[in-house]
N, C-alpha and C positions, 0 to 999 in steps of 0.2 A: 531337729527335723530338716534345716535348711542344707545338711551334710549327708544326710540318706538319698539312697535310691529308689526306695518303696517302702512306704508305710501302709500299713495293716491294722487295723482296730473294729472294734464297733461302732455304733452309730454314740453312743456314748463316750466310749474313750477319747473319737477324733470330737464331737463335740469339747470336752475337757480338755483336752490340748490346744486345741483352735481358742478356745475361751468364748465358744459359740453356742446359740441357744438353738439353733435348729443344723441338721445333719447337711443342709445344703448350702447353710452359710459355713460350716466347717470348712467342706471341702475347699469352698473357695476360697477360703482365708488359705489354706494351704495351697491351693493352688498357687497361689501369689508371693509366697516365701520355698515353694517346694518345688524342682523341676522332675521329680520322678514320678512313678506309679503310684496311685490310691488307691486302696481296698478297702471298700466299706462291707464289715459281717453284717448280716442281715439275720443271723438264727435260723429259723425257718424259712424264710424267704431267699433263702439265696444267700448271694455277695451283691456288691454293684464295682466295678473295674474303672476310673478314670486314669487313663494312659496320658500321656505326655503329649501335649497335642490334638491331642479331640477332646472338641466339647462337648457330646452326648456318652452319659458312661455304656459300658457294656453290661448289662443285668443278669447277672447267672444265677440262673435254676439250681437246683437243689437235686441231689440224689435221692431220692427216697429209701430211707430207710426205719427200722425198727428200733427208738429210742427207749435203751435201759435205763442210762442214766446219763445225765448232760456232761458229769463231768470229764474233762477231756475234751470236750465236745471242740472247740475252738483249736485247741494242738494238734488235732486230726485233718481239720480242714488246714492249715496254715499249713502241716508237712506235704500233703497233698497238693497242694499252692504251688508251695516252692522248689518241690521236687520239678513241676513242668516249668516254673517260673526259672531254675537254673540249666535247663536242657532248652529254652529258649522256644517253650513249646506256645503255637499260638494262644491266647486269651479263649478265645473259641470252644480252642479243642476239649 
């Protein structure tokens, strides 16, 4: 992690990596070994966005849409990501 530019997970993965029992001690743990971007998936709830430098994250909303089936669900959002994530498109947008 300490060689990455942004890490991406759920509230559980970054949990389990951090070796942390709640999602906001996560962060922090990596905030402290990590100088890049954190993305926490939230499922239904959005994302949350901690950038490099601010300490309030950014909370992103969710598109609403019409759920078939989840799977996929998370490589969808992540291509979507990272597609504005490498055009250097604001967090915002």
């Amino acid at each position: 992690i300490p060689y990455c530019e942004l890490v991406v997970g759920t509230e559980e993965e970054l949990m389990a990596a951090a070796h942390q029992s709640t999602t906001e001690d996560a962060v922090h743990h990596l905030k402290k070994v990590f100088g890049g971007m954190i993305v926490v998936k939230r499922g239904d709830k959005g994302c949350m966005v901690y950038e490099p430098g601010k300490s309030v994250p950014l909370i992103g909303s969710h598109y609403p849409v019409e759920v078939l089936n989840v799977l996929g669900a998370g490589d969808a959002f992540i291509s979507g990501f990272l597609r504005g994530y490498l055009r250097s498109l604001s967090i915002e947008a």
